[in-house]
C-alpha positions in Angstrom: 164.0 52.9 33.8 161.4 50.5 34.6 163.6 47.4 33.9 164.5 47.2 38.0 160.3 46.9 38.4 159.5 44.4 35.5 162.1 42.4 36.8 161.5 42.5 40.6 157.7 41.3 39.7 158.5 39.1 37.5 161.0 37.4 39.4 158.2 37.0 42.5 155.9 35.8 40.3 157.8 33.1 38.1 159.6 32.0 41.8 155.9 31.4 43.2 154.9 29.2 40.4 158.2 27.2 40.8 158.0 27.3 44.2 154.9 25.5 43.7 155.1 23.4 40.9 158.3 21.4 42.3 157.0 21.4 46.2 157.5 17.8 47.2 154.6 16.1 48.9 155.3 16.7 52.3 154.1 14.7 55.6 152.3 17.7 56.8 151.7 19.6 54.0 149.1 19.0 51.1 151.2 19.1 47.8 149.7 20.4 44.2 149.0 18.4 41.2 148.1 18.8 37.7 144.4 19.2 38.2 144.7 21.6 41.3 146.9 23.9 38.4 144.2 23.3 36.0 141.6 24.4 38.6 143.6 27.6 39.3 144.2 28.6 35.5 140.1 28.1 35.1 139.7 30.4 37.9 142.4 32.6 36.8 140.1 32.9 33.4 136.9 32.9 35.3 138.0 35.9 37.5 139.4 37.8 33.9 136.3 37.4 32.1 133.9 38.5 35.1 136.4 41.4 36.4 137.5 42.5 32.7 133.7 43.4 31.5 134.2 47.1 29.9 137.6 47.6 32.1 138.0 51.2 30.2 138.2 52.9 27.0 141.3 51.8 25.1 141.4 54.3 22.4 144.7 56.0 22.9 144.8 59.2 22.0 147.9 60.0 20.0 148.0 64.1 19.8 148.9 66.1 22.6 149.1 70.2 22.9 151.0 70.7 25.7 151.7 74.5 27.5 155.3 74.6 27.9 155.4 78.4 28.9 152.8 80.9 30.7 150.2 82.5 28.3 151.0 79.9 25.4 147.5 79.5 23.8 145.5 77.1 21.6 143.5 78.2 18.9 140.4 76.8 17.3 139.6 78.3 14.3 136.3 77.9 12.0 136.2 78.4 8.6 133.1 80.8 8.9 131.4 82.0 11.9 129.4 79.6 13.7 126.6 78.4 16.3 128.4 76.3 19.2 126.4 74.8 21.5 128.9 72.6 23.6 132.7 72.3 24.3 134.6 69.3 25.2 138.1 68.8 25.8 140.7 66.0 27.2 143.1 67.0 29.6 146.0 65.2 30.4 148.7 66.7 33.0 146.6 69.8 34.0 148.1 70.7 37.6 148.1 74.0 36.3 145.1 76.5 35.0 143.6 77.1 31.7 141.3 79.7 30.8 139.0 79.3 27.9 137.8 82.3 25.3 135.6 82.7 22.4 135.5 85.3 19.8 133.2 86.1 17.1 133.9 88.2 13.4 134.1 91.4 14.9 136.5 90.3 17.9 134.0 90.0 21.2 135.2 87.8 23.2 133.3 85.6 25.7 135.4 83.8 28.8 133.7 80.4 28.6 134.7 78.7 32.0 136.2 80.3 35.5 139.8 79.8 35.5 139.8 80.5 39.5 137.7 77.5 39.6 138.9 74.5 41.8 137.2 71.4 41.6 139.5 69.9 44.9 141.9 67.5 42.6 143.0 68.5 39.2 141.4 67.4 36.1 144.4 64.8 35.1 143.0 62.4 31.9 139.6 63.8 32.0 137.1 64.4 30.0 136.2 68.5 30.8 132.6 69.9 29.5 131.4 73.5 29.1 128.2 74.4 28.3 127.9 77.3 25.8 124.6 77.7 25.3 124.6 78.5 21.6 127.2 81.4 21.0 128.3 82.9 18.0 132.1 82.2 17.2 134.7 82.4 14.5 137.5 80.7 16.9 138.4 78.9 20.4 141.3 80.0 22.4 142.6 78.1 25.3 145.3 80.0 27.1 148.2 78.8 30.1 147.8 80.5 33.2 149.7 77.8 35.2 151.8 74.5 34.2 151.8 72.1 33.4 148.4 71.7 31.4 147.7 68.8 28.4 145.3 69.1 26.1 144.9 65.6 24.7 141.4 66.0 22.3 139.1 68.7 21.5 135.2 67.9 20.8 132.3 71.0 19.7 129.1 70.8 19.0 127.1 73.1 17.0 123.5 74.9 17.5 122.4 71.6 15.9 123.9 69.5 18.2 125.9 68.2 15.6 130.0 67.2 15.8 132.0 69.8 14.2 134.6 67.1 12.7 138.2 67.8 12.0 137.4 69.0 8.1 136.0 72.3 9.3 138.6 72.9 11.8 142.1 74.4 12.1 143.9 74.0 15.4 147.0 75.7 15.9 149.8 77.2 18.3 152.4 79.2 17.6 152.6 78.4 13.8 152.4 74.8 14.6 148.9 72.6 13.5 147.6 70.3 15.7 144.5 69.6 13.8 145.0 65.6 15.4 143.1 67.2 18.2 139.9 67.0 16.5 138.9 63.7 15.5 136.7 62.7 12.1 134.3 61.4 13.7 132.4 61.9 16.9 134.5 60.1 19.6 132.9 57.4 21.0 132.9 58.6 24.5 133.7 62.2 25.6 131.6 62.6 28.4 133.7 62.2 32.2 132.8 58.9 33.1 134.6 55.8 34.7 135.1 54.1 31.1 136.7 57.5 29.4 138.6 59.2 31.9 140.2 59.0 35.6 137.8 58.3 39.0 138.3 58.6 42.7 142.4 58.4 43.5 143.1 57.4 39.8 143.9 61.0 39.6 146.8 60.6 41.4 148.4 57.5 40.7 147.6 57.1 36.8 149.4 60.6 36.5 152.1 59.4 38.7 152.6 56.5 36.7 152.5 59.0 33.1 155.2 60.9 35.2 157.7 58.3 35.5 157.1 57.5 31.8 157.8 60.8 30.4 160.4 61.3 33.0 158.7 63.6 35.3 158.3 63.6 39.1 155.5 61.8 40.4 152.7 63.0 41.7 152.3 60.9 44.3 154.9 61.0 46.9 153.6 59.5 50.1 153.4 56.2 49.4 156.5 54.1 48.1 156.9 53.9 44.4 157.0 49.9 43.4 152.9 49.8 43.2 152.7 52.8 40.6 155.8 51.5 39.2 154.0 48.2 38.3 150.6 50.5 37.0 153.3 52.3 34.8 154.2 49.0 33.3 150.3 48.4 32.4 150.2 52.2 30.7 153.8 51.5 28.6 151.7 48.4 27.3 148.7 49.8 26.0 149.1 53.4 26.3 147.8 56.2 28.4 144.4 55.2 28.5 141.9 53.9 31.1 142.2 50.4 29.7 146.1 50.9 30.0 146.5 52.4 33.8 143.8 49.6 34.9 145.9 47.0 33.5 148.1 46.2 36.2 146.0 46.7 38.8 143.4 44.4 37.3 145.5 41.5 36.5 146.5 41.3 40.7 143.3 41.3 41.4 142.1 38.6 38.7 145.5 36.2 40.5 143.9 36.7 43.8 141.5 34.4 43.2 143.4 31.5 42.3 146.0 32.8 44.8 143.6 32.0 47.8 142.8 28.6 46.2 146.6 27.5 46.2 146.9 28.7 49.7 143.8 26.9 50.6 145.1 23.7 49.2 148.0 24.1 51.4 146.5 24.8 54.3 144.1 21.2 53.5 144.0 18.3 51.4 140.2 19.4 50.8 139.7 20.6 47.3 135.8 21.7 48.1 137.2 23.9 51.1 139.7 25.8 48.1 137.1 26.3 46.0 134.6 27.7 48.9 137.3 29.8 49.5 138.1 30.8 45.7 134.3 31.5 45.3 134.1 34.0 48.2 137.3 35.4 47.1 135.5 35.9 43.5 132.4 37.3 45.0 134.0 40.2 47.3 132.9 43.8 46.3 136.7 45.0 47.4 138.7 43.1 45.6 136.5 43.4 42.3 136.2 47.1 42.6 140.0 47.8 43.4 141.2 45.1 40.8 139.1 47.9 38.2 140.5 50.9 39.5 144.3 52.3 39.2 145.0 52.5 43.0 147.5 50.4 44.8 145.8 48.5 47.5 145.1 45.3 45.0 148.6 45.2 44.0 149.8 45.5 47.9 147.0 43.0 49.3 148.3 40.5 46.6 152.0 40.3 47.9 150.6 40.3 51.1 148.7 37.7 50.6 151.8 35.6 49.0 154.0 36.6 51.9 151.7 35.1 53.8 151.3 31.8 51.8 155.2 31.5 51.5 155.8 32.0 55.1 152.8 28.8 55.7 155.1 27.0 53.0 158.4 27.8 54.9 157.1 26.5 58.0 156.0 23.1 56.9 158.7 22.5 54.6 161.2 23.3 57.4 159.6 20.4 59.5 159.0 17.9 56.9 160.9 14.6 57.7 163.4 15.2 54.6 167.0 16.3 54.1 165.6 18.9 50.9 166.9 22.4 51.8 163.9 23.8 49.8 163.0 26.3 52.7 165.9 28.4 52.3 164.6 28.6 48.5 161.3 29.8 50.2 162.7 31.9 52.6 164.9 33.8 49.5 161.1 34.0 48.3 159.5 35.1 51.2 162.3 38.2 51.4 161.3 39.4 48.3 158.1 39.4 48.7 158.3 41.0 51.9 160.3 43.6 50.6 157.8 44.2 47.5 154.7 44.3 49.9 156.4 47.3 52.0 157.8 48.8 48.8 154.1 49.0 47.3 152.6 50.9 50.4 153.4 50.5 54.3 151.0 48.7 55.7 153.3 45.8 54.1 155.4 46.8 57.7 152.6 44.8 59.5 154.0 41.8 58.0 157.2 41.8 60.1 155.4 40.9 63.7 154.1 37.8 62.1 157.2 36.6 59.9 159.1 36.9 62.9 157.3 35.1 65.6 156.6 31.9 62.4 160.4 31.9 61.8 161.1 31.9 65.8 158.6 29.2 66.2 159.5 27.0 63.4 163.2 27.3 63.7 162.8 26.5 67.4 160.9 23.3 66.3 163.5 22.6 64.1 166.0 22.8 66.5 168.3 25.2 64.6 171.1 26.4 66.0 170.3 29.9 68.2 173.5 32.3 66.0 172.4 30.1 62.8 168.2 31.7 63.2 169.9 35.1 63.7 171.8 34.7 61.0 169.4 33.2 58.2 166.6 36.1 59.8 169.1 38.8 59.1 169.6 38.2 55.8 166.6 36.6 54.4 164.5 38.6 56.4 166.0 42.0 56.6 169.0 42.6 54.1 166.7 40.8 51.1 163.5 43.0 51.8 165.8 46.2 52.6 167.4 45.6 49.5 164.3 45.1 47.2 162.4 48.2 49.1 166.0 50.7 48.1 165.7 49.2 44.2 162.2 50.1 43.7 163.6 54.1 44.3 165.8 53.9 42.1 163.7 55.0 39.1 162.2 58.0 41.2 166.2 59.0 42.3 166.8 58.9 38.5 164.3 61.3 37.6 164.8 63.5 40.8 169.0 63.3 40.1 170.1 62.3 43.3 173.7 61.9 43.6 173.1 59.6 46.9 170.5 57.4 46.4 170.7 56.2 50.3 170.5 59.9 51.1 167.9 59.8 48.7 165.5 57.6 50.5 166.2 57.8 53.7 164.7 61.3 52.7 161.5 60.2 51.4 161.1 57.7 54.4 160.9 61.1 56.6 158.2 62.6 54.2 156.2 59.8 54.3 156.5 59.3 57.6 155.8 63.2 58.6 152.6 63.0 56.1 151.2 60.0 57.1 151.5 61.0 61.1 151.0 64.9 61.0 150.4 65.9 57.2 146.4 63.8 57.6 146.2 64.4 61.3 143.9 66.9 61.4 142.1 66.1 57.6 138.6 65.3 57.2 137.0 63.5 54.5 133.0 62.4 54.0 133.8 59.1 53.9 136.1 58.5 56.3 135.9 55.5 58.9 137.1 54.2 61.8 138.3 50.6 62.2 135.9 48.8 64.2 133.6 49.8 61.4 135.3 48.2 58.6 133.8 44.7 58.8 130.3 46.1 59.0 130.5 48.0 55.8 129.5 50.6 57.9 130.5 53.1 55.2 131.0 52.2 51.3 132.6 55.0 49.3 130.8 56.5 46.7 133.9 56.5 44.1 131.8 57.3 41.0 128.2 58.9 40.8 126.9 59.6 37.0 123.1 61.2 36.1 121.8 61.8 33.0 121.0 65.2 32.0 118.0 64.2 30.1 116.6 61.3 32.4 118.0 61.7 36.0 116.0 58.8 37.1 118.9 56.8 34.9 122.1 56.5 37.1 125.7 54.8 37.1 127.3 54.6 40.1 130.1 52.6 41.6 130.6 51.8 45.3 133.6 50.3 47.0 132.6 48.1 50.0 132.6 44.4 51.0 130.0 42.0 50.0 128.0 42.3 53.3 127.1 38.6 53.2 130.9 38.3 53.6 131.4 41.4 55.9 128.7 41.0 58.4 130.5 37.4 60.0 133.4 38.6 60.1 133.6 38.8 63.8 131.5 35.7 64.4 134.3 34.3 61.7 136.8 35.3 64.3 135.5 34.4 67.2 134.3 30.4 66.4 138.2 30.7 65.0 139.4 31.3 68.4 137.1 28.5 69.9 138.6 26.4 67.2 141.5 26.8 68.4 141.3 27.3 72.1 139.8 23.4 71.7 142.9 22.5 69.2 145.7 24.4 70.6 148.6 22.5 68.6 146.9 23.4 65.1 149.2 25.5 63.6 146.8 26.6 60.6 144.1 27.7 63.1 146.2 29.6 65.1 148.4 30.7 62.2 145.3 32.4 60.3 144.4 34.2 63.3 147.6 35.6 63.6 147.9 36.9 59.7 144.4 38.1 60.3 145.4 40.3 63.5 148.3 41.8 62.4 146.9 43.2 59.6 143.9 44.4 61.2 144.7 45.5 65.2 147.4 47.8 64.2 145.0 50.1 62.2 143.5 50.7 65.8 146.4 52.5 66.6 146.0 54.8 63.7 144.6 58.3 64.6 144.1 59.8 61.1 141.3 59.5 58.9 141.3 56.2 57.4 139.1 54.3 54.8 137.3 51.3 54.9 139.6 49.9 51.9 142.3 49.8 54.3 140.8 46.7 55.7 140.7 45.2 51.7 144.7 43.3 52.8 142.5 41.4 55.9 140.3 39.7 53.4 141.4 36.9 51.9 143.1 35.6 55.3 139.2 36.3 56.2 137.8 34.0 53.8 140.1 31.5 54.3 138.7 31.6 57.8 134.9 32.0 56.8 135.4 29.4 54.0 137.0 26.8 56.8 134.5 27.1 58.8 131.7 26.7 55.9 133.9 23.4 55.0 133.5 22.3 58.3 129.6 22.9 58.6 129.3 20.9 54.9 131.3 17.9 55.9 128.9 17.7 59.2 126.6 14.9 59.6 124.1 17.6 60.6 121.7 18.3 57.5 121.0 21.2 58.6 124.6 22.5 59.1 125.4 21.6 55.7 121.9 23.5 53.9 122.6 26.6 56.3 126.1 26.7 54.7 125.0 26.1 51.0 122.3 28.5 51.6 125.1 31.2 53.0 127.3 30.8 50.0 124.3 31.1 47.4 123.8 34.1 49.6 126.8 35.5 48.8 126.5 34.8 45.0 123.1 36.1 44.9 124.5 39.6 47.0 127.4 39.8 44.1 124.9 39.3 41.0 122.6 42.5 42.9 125.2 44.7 43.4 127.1 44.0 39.8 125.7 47.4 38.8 127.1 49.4 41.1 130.1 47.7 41.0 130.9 48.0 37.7 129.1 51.5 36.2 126.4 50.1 34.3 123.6 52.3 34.2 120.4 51.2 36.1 117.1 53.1 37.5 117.9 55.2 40.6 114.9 53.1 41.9 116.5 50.2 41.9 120.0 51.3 44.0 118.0 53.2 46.6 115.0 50.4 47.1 117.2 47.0 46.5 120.9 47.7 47.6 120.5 50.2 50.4 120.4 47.2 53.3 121.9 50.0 55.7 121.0 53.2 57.1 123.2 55.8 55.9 124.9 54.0 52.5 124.6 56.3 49.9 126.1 55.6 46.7 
């Protein structure tokens, strides 16, 4: 089923390297060589080994108990009556409710949790604890009161404290032992944290990609399906574990980085100005956070960025003074691409204003015959995204049996339409922003708070945000771009930066439901390459003090990332430390 996926990513990915590789040196346009690949595959390692530190639990757990009918239960039986103290169990599809029971020798039974509880999102691939408070019991029941419900691991405690291993333990429903659920030994982690279970929107699109797996709907409806297609690909590799759903998402984030240095090095022959711009790229809060959570935004802001970098190429090798037809090669690129970018969520849409007014330009310079530019547009533009958007669905119209597959997604088009416009019009959310704020990191999301129990001085947190160093000249960025370019009209990379940058920032103004500051994580790297032009500029001055400002600035930024590693990555730290060090602004709380 996923075969359409691999190869639709795959294919965009081996065509950008080829692309790349067999670019000839153009008049206008800086070509790569050897060492520029070698400095990308070091950064491509560099970003791995910093972004991949304790990515997630990768013990995959093998046994499942799954409620296939109302009122099917799961019992936990003791050999003798005895002292529990704690209750842990590992859910994995639990849309539905469960209602846990205990009962002692002479049959009381004790409920142990409120089934009528709702926590706002369902507890998919979660670690769920109930305190018991030392009760006498001879056995466990869980019981179905709505579907679907997984239970994936079972972990008690005794009066003691102690783990109740699998040897003094019979699990069974219906006649059927599933004593698998109970481990030897102690797990290593069954407490709900980031590195053992699923945070913030994981819930959502790490099930959806478990669905299309096992054949099941998908959760998540209201995006297209080619981003949690691709996460399902990182979950068939290592299995339904945090490590697994990360995967995906983490390795487009890691090829961001030397992403932005090959596009740096076409946009100038500088090699210091790619590497500024690969070190900011490294250092942003966003793209490290999202590239370590199962969401889609990484995955969408890294086709975004290529259509971006394909559509620079096309434009350049269009004009060169040589008879290569190479930029129809590109173009065929820069349709797929396209295509995948809207197929992974639709803010990829904000692409086409851009695309078209390059490919107007640049075919006008070319001198290309008027019916010839409708032509090539129509299909390398249109028909070759259209057609990679319809082949993402197909796995979803599969599972859903659709005998039309047109009729099919012209279908989910209207529901994604009708619950992006009305379905979040009137929603509310605490951390919900509005555009202008975005480049101020006016509000980080808090998407993972932990305390200990016994020492709540001791916290883990993780926040997603910018790097503020980064963030806060943004619109100064901007701004010194347009002088830039109102003093160098003809410069097609100024002018052509500010007009990626726009696109995929202005139309978010227009938006009137809540909206996150994430949103703004597909302006970034066109951002940096701005902020890290402009640093290039102010280091290759004859001014001293231009050039120690902008060292200082990007030690800055370095120093910024090294303080807020913490909270970017779980670790646990004094609360001290996040409230005193890392609260720069009045009202971040994370």
């Amino acid at each position: 089923m996923l075969f359409p996926v691999l190869f639709l990513v795959s294919l965009v990915l081996i065509s950008l390297i080829l692309v790349c590789y067999k670019s000839q040196k153009l008049a206008n346009l800086n070509s790569l060589n050897s060492r520029d690949w070698l400095i990308a595959a070091g950064l491509f390692v560099l970003s791995m080994t910093i972004n991949g530190y304790r990515l997630g639990e990768n013990n995959h757990k093998n046994a499942i108990w799954q409620a296939t009918e109302l009122d099917k239960v799961l019992t936990v039986s003791f050999e003798s009556q005895i002292e529990i103290s704690k209750l842990y169990y590992y859910t994995g599809l639990a849309s539905g409710k469960l209602i846990v029971k205990s009962e002692d020798q002479n049959g009381n039974i004790s409920i142990l949790n409120n089934p009528a509880f709702d926590a706002g999102f369902p507890p998919h691939f979660r670690w769920n604890h109930i305190e018991i408070n030392n009760l006498q019991s001879k056995k466990i029941v869980f019981q179905a009161l709505g579907l679907p419900i997984e239970i994936n691991q079972i972990a008690i405690f005794d009066g003691q404290q102690n783990y109740i291993g699998k040897d003094r333990i019979k699990v069974a429903s219906q006649n059927v032992i599933y004593n698998d659920l109970i481990s030897e030994n102690k797990p290593n982690s069954f407490d709900n944290t980031w590195y053992s279970s699923t945070i913030f929107d994981e819930i959502f699109y790490a099930t959806s990609a478990y669905q299309y797996l096992h054949h099941l709907s998908p959760y998540v409806t209201v995006h297209p399906q080619l981003g949690i297609l691709i996460i399902a690909i990182g979950i068939m590799i290592l299995g339904t574990t945090p490590f697994g759903w990360r995967l995906m998402p983490f390795l487009f984030g890691v090829l961001t980085v030397p992403m932005v240095y090959l596009f740096a090095r076409k946009i100038s022959d500088n090699r210091r100005y790619a590497l500024i711009a690969s070190l900011l790229m490294l250092t942003d809060f966003m793209r490290f956070v999202l590239s370590r959570l199962s969401m889609i935004e990484v995955i969408s802001g890294f086709f975004i960025l290529l259509v971006y970098y394909l559509l620079y190429s096309y434009h350049y090798e269009r004009l060169a003074d040589t008879q290569s037809k190479a930029y129809q090669k590109i173009l065929l690129l820069l349709g797929i691409a396209l295509g995948a970018a809207i197929a992974v969520k639709w803010n990829g849409f904000y692409l086409l204003v851009p695309t078209l007014l390059v490919y107007l330009y640049t075919e006008y310079k070319a001198k290309q015959n008027a019916w010839l530019i409708i032509v090539c547009y129509l299909w390398f533009l249109i028909i070759i995204p259209l057609t990679v958007y319809c082949l993402s669905y197909i796995p979803y119209a599969r599972i859903e049996g659709a005998d039309n597959l047109f009729d099919f997604i012209w279908q989910c088009q209207i529901n994604i339409y009708d619950y992006q416009v009305h379905g979040l019009h009137n929603a509310t959310h605490p951390y919900a922003s509005k555009w202008y704020g975005w480049p101020l990191d006016k509000l980080p999301i808090s998407v993972y708070f932990w305390q200990a129990n016994n020492d709540p001085t001791q916290t883990s947190s993780i926040v997603l945000m910018g790097n503020p160093i980064i963030y806060w000249v943004s619109i100064q960025t901007v701004l010194f771009f347009c002088y830039l370019w109102y003093k160098d009209e003809k410069n097609f990379k100024l002018w052509f930066l500010l007009l990626a940058l726009l696109a995929q920032y202005l139309p978010y103004a227009l938006v009137e439901r809540i909206s996150f500051i994430y949103y703004f994580y597909s302006c970034t790297p066109i951002l940096i390459l701005m902020l890290a032009y402009i640093l290039e500029m102010a280091i290759s001055s004859k001014d001293k003090s231009y050039r120690n400002t902008a060292i200082l600035y990007l030690l800055a930024v370095v120093i910024a990332f090294i303080m807020y590693y913490p909270v970017l990555t779980g670790n646990i730290i004094p609360r001290s430390y996040t409230v005193k060090y890392l609260w720069w602004q009045h009202g971040w709380d994370f």
